[in-house]
Every structure is written in structure tokens, then in C-alpha cells.
GUKE-516667 format. One record per residue (C-alpha): residue in one letter; x, y, z. Coordinates in nm, 2 decimals, decimal comma. Example, Ala and Ser with C-alpha at 12.3 -4.5 7.8 and 13.67 -1.06 7.14 Angstrom:
# residues 2
<node "A" <1,23 -0,45 0,78>>,
<node "S" <1,37 -0,11 0,71>>,
This chain:
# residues 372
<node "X" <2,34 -2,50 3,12>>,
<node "X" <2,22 -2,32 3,41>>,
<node "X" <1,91 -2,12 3,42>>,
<node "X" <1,84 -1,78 3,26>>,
<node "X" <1,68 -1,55 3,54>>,
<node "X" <1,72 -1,21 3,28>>,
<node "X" <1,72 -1,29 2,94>>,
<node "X" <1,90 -1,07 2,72>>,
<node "X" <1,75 -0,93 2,36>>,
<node "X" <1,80 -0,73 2,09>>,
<node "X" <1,51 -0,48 2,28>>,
<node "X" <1,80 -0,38 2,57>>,
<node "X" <2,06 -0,28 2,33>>,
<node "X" <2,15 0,06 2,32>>,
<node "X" <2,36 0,05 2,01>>,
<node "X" <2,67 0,18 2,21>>,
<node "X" <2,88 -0,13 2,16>>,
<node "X" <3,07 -0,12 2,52>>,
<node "X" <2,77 -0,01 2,73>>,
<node "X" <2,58 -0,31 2,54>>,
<node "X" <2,88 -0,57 2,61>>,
<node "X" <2,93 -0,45 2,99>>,
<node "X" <2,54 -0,48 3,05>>,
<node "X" <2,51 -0,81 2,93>>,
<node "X" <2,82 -0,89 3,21>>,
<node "X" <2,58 -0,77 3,45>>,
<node "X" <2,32 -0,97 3,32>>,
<node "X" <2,54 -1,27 3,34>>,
<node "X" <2,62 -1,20 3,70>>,
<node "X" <2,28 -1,20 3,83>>,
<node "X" <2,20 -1,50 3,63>>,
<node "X" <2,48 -1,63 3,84>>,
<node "X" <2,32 -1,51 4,11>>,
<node "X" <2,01 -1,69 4,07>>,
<node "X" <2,17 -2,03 3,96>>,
<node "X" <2,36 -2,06 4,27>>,
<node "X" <2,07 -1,94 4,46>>,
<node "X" <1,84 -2,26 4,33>>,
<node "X" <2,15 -2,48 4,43>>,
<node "X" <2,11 -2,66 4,79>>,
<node "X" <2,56 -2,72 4,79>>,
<node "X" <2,60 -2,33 4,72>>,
<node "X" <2,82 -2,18 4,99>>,
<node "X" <2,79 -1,88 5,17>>,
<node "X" <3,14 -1,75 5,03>>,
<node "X" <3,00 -1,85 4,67>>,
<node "X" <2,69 -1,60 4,74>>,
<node "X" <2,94 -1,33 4,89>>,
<node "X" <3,16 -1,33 4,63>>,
<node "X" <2,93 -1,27 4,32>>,
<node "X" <2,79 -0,97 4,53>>,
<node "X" <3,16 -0,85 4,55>>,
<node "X" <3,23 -0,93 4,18>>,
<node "X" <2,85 -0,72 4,08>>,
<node "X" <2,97 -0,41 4,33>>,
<node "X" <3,31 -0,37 4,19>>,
<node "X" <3,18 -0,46 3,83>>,
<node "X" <2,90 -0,23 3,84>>,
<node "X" <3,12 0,08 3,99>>,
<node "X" <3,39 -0,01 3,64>>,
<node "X" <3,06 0,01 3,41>>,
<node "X" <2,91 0,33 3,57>>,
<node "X" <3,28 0,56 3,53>>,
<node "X" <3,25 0,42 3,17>>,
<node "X" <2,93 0,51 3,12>>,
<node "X" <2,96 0,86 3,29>>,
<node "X" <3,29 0,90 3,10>>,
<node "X" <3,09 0,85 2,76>>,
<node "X" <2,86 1,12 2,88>>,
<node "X" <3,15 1,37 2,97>>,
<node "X" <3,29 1,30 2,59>>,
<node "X" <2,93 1,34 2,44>>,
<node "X" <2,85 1,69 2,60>>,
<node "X" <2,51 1,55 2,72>>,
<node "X" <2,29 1,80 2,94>>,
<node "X" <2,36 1,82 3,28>>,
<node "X" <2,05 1,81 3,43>>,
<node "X" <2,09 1,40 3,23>>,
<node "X" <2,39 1,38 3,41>>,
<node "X" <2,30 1,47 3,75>>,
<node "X" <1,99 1,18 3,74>>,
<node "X" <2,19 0,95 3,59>>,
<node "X" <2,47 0,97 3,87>>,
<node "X" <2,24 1,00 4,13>>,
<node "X" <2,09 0,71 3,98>>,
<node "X" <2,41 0,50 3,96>>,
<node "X" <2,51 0,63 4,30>>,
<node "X" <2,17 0,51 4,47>>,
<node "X" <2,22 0,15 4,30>>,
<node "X" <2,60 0,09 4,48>>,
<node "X" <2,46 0,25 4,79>>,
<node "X" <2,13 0,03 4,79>>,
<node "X" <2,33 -0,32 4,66>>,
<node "X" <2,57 -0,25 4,95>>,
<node "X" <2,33 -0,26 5,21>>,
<node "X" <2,13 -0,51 5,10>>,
<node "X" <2,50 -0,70 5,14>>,
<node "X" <2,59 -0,58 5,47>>,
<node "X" <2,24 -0,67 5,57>>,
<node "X" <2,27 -1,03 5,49>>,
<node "X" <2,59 -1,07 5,73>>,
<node "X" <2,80 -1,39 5,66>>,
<node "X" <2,55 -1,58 5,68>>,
<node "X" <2,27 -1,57 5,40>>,
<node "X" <1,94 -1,64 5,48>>,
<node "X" <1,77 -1,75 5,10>>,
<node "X" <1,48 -1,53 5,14>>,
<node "X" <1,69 -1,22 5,18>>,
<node "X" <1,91 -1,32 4,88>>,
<node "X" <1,58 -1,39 4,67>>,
<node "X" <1,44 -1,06 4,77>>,
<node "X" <1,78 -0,93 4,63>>,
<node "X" <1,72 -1,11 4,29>>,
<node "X" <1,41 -0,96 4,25>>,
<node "X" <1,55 -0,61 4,33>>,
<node "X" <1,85 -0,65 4,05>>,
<node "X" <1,62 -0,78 3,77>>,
<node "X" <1,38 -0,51 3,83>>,
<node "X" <1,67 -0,22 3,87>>,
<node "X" <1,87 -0,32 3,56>>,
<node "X" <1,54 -0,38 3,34>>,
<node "X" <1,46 -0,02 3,40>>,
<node "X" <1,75 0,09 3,40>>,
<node "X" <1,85 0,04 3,06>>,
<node "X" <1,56 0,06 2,91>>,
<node "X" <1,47 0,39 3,02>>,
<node "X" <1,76 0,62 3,14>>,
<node "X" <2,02 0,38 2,94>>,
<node "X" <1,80 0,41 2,60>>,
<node "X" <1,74 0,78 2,70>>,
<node "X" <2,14 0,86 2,68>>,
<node "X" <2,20 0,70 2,37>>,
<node "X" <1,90 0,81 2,18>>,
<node "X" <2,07 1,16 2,36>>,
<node "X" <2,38 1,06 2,20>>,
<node "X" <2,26 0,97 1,86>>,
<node "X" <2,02 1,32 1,78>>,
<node "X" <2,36 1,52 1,92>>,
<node "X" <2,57 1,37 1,68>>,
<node "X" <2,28 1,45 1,41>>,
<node "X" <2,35 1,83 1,53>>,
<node "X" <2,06 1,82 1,78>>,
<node "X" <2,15 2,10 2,07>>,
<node "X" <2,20 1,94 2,39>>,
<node "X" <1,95 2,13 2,59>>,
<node "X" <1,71 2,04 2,34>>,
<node "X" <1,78 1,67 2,31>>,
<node "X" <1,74 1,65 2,71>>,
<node "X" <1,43 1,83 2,71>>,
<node "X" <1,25 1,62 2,38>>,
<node "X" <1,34 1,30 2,55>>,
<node "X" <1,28 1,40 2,92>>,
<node "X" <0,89 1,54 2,86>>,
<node "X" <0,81 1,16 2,64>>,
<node "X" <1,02 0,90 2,85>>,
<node "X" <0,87 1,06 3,19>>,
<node "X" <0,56 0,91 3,20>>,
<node "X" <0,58 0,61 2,96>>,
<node "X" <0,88 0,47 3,22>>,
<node "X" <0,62 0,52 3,50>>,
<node "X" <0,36 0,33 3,38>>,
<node "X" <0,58 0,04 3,26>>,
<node "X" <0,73 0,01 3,63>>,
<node "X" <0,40 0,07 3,80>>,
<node "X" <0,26 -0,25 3,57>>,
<node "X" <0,60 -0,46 3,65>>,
<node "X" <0,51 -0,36 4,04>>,
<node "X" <0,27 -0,54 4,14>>,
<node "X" <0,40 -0,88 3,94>>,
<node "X" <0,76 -0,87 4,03>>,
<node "X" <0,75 -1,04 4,39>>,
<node "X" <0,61 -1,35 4,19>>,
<node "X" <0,99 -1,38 4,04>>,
<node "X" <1,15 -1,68 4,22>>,
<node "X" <0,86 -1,89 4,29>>,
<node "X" <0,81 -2,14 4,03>>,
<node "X" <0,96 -2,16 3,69>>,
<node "X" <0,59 -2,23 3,56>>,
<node "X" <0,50 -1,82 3,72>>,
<node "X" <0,89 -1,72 3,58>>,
<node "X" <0,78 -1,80 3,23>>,
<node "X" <0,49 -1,58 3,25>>,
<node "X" <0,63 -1,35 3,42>>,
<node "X" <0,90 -1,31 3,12>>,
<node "X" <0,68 -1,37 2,85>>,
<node "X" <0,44 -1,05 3,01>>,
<node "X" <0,80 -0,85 3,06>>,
<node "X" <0,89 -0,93 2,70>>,
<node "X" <0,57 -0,77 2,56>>,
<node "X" <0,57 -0,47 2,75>>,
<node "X" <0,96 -0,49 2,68>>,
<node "X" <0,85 -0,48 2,26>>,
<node "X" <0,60 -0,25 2,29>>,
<node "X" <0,89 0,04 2,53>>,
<node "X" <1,14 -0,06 2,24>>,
<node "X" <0,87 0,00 1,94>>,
<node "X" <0,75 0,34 2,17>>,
<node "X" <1,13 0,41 2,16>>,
<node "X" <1,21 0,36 1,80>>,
<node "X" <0,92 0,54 1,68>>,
<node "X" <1,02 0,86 1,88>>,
<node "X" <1,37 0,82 1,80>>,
<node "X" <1,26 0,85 1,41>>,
<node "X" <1,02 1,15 1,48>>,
<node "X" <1,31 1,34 1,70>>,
<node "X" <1,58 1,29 1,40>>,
<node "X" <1,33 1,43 1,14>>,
<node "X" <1,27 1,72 1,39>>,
<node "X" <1,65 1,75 1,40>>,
<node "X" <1,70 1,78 1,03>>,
<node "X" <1,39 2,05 0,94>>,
<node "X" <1,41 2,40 0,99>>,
<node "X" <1,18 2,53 1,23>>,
<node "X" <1,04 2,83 1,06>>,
<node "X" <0,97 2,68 0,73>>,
<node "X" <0,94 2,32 0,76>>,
<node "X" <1,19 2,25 0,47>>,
<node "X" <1,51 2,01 0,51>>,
<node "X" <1,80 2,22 0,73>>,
<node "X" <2,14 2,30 0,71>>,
<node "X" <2,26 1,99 0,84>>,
<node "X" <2,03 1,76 0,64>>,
<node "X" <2,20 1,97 0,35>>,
<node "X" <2,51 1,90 0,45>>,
<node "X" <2,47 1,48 0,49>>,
<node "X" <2,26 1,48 0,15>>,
<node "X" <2,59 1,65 0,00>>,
<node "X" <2,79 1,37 0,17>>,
<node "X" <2,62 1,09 0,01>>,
<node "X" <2,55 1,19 -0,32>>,
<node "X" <2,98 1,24 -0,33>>,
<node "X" <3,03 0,92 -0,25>>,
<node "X" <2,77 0,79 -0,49>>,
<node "X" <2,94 1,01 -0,76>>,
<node "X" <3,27 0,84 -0,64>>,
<node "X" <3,16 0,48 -0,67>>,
<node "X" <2,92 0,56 -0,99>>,
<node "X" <3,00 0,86 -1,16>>,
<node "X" <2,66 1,00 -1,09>>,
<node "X" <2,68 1,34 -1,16>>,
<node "X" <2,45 1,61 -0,95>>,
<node "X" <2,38 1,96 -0,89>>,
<node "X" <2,31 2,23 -0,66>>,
<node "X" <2,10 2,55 -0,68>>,
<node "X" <2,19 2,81 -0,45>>,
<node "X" <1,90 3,09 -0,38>>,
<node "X" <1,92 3,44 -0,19>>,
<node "X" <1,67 3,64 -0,11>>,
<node "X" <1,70 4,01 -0,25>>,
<node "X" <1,66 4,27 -0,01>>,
<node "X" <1,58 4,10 0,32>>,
<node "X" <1,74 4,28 0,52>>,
<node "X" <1,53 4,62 0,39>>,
<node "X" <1,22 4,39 0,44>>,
<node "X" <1,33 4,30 0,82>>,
<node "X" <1,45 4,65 0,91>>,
<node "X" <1,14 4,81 0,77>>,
<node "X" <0,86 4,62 0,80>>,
<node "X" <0,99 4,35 1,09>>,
<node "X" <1,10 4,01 1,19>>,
<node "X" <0,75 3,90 1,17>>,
<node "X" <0,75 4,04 0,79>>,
<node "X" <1,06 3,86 0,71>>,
<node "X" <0,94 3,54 0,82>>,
<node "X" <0,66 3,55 0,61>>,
<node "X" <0,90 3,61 0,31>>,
<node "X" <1,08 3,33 0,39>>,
<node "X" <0,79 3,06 0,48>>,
<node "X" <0,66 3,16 0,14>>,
<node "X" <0,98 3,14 -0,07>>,
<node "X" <1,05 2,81 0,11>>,
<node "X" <0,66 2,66 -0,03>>,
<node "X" <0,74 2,81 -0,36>>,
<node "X" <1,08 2,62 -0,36>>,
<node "X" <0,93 2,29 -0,17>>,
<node "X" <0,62 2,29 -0,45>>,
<node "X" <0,80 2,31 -0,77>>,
<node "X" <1,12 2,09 -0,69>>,
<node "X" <1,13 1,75 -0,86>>,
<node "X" <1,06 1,43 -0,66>>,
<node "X" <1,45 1,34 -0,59>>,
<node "X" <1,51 1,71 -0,56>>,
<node "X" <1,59 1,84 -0,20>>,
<node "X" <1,46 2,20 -0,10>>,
<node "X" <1,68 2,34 0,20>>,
<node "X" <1,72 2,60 0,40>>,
<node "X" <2,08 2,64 0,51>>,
<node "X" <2,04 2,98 0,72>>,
<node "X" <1,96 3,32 0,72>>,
<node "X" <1,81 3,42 0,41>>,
<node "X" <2,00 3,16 0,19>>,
<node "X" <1,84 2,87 0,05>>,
<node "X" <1,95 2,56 -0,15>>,
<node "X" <1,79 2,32 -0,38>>,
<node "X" <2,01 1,96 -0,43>>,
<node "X" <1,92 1,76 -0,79>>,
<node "X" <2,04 1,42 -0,82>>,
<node "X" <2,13 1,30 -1,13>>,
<node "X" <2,11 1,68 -1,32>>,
<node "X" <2,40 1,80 -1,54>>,
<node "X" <2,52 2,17 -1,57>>,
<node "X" <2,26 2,24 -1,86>>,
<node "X" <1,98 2,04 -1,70>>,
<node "X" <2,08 2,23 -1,37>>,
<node "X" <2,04 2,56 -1,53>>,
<node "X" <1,73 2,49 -1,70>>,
<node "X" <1,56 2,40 -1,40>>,
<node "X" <1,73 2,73 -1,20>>,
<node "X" <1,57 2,92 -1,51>>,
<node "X" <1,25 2,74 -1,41>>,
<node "X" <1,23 2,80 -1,02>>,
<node "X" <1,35 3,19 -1,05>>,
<node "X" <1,02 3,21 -1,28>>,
<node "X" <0,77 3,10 -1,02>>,
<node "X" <0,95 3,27 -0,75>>,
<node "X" <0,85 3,56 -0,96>>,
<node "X" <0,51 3,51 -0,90>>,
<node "X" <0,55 3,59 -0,54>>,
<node "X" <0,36 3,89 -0,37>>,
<node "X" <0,36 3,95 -0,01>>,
<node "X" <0,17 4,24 0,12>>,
<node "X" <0,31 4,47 0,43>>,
<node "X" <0,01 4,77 0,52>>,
<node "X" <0,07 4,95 0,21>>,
<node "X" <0,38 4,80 0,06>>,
<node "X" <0,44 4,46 -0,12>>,
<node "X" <0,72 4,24 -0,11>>,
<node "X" <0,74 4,12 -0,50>>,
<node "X" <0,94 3,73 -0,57>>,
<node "X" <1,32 3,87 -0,62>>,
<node "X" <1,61 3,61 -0,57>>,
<node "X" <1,99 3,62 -0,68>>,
<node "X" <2,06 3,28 -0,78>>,
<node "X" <2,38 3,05 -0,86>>,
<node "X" <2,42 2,66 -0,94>>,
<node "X" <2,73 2,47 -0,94>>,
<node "X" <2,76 2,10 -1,05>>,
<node "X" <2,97 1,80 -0,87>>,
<node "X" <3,15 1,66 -1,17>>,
<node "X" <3,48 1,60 -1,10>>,
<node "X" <3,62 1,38 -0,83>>,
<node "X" <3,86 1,64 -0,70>>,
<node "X" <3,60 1,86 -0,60>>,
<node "X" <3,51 1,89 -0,25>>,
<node "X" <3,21 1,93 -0,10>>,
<node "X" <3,31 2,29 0,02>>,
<node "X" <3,44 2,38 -0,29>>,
<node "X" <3,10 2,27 -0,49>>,
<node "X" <2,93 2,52 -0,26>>,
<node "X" <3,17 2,81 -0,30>>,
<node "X" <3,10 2,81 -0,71>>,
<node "X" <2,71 2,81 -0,63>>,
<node "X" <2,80 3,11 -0,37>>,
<node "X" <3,01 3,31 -0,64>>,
<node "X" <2,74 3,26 -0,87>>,
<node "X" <2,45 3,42 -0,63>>,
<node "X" <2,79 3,71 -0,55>>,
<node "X" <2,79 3,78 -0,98>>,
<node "X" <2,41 3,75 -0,97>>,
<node "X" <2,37 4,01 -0,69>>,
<node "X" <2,68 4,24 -0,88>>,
<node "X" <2,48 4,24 -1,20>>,
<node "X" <2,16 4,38 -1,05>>,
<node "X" <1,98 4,14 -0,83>>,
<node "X" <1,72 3,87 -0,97>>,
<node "X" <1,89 3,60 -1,21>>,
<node "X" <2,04 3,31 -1,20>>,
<node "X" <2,40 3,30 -1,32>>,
<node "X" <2,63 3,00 -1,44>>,
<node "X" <2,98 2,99 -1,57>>,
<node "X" <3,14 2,72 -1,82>>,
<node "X" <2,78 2,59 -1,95>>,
């Protein structure tokens, strides 16, 4: 078994299953690299055609990779350093070839070593990682402007320091396998501590992708994915749930009238009125607009319409003053309950929708259920 010049971990994966098999062939080519390299019978010809195989190898891997980011709708201004990136790479390794002539002087080819190790460690771990944590938040309905930006302003500077560190250690590389093993065991730890730095954000970012902005309270989308897995639960379990479905009376009058800056302050308090008297596995949402929705696992029609009874009581109790005028707790309010397997996700909200439409038809202010 030859020697392993870039070991590959769990810490480089990207969790894109092609770019993570295509980057460990690169990896297996410069270990290649460097086993022939510390062989005194390797040929010329044997050097020259690895460097052919990681040129034409690494220009199949980039179009796949750039290809995923056309298909992902990642920002361009990701796009354009990511080319530019994989451009500079093809540009730099075929120099560095042409340089060596036919004739490979070891030093040169060493120096080359050190330059892959170093390009592909960073490399993935920070514009790689960056396009699939990209990936990932877009596919939780994260804007792609805001994705780039989020993961531009955090990886900037911790990728700096991590290459300035690896700097001044990396000419060390090829000496003696005594200085390689420190040399990987100091990469490794700084390797951990990127992948902990980038796990940690990646958590942080996908709770700021599934809270509303204004009121802090769980989104449409986190709605949405809730509703998913409490289906499928119902399907495999017969678990039933419930929704409650909550508009605000007269907004528009309050926005028109008093402002935008007045209707925010409506909704910021319905939303704590909602988020404080909820039960633990109850979910308090906002899904847009003026419309909010409460999700209760494991609540029947009855239990469902108790509790609605409950939360219209101490939305009541709301009083928000505008100069001279006040804003007093007013909601229309419907519930509908996932009971049947037929139902569809869409279909569960429509009966909670109709029941805020009767609500509003019959005056405004109470909560109305059919078939109890």
C-alpha cells in the first residue's frame, strides 16, 4: 500500500454525493503523484502522465460542478469566484507542467505536490463547503442573494486565517514522513475545528431560514415541512393533528391609517400572544401577510376547538395604542383537523381557510368549526 500524501475524511465531504466521489479521485491522483515521486525507478512518462490524467480529470469535475450550480440557481457573484477559481487552477497546473519540460527535475515536481495539497484542501473546504451549504439553505427556501451574502460575510475571514496558519508550514510537506505526520495531525485539527465552525453556521443559517423576520415565530416554509411530517406520521401511525388558522381583523384599516410601522406592531404582538400561550409540541407560525397558523400534534377536532376557544380569549386581551386610537385583540379564526388519509395537505388548509372566510362573514372575531 503506497503512501497517503492527502488523507481523505468525513470533514471534506460536502454531502453532494458526485462532487464528494470525484474529489476523492483527485485526491487519489495526487497521492499517486507523491508515491511515484518517493520512487527512485519512476519514469519521466510515469510523472507526465498523471499530470495529463489530473488536467483532463479536473477540467470533467469542474463542468460538473459548474453544471450543478447552473441547476441550483446559486448567485452569480458565487459563480463568477468559483470559475475564476477553477479557471486559475487549470491555468496554474498547466504551467507548472510546461515548466517542468520532459525532463522532471524532483524538486520542481515536489514543489508541485505541495501546491495541489494546499489548492484542493482549501478548496473544498471553503468555496466547495460554501456551494453546498449554498445548495442546502436554497433548497430550505433560502433566497439566493441572501444565501451568498450569509455565507460570503462568515467564510471570508475564517478561510483567511486557516490558509495564513497552513502558510508558513506547508513547504515542510515532503521532507520526512516524521515532519508529514505532524504536519497532518496540525491540518486535521484545524481541519475539525473549519468543519465544527461550518456545521455550527450551517444550523444557525437554516433556523434563520425557517423564522419570519418581523416576528421571530416559525415561517411559512417551516409551516409547510411541519405539515409534511406530521402526514406521514398520521400515515404510518394514525396520529391524528390539527391546525388553527388566525387572521387578523382589520389590518389593512390599521396599515392604511395609522402605518406600516403601526401594523408591525400588531403583528409582533399577536405573534408573542400566539408564541406564549401555545402548548409545548404546539407550533406558532406565521405564514404571510396578516395570516397566522398554529399546528397541534396529537389534538382531535374537539380538543382543537377548545384550545382555538382558548387562544381567541387571550388574543382578546390585546391593546395597542396609535396617538389617540387603540388597536383592541380582534381575530377571525378557523381550525381544520388531518383525520383521514385522503386528505391532502392543501386540502387540510383550505377547511381551516373557509372557516376564518364564515368567521369573517359572521361579523369578525370567532372561531368557527364545522362537523364537531
Amino acid at each position: 500500500m503506497g503512501q497517503v500524501f492527502f488523507t481523505w475524511g468525513k470533514e471534506f465531504a460536502t454531502n453532494i454525493e458526485i462532487v464528494d466521489i470525484e474529489h476523492k479521485y483527485l485526491v487519489d491522483i495526487v497521492n499517486n503523484l507523491g508515491n511515484k515521486l518517493s520512487k527512485p525507478t519512476t519514469t519521466d512518462q510515469e510523472i507526465k502522465n498523471i499530470l495529463v490524467e489530473l488536467i483532463e480529470y479536473s477540467k470533467y469535475h469542474f463542468a460538473h460542478e459548474e453544471s450543478i450550480m447552473q441547476k441550483s440557481n446559486i448567485d452569480k457573484r458565487h459563480v463568477k469566484q468559483h470559475l475564476a477559481a477553477h479557471k486559475n487552477f487549470i491555468k496554474e497546473i498547466s504551467l507548472q507542467e510546461q515548466k517542468l519540460g520532459k525532463k522532471y527535475n524532483k524538486e520542481n515536481v515536489k514543489k508541485l505536490l505541495d501546491f495541489l495539497i494546499q489548492w484542493l484542501t482549501f478548496h473544498i473546504l471553503g468555496i466547495d463547503k460554501n456551494l453546498a451549504t449554498q445548495i442546502h439553505l436554497i433548497e430550505l427556501g433560502c433566497d439566493p442573494k441572501d444565501a451568498y451574502i450569509q455565507l460570503d460575510d462568515t467564510n471570508k475571514e475564517q478561510v483567511t486565517t486557516l490558509l495564513r496558519s497552513f502558510n508558513n508550514i506547508v513547504n515542510v510537506l515532503m521532507k520526512y514522513n516524521e515532519e508529514l505526520l505532524v504536519l497532518k495531525k496540525s491540518l486535521e485539527e484545524k481541519v475539525e475545528s473549519r468543519t465544527k465552525e461550518l456545521v455550527n453556521m450551517n444550523l444557525m443559517l437554516e433556523s434563520i431560514a425557517m423564522k419570519d423576520q418581523l416576528t421571530g415565530i416559525a415561517n411559512r416554509h417551516k409551516a409547510m415541512l411541519t405539515l409534511d411530517k406530521l402526514i406521514k406520521k398520521f400515515q404510518k401511525t394514525g396520529e391524528k393533528f390539527s391546525i388553527i388558522m388566525l387572521d387578523i381583523d382589520n389590518f389593512k384599516f390599521i396599515n392604511d391609517t395609522y402605518g406600516h410601522d403601526a401594523g408591525d406592531r400588531v403583528m409582533v404582538a399577536f405573534a408573542d400572544t400566539l408564541q406564549h400561550n401555545i402548548r409545548n409540541d404546539d407550533m406558532a407560525c406565521r405564514l404571510g401577510g396578516d395570516e397566522f397558523l398554529i399546528i397541534c400534534p396529537k389534538t382531535d377536532k374537539i380538543g382543537c376547538y377548545q384550545f382555538a376557544t382558548k387562544i381567541h380569549k387571550a388574543i382578546l386581551q390585546i391593546r395597542i395604542n396609535f396617538h389617540s386610537s387603540c388597536w383592541y385583540g380582534s381575530t377571525s379564526i378557523g381550525i381544520s383537523t388531518y383525520d383521514n388519509k385522503e386528505l391532502t395537505k392543501e386540502g387540510l388548509i383550505k377547511i381551516a381557510d373557509n372557516g376564518v372566510y364564515q368567521a369573517k362573514k359572521q361579523g369578525k372575531n370567532r372561531v368557527c368549526c364545522f362537523d364537531i
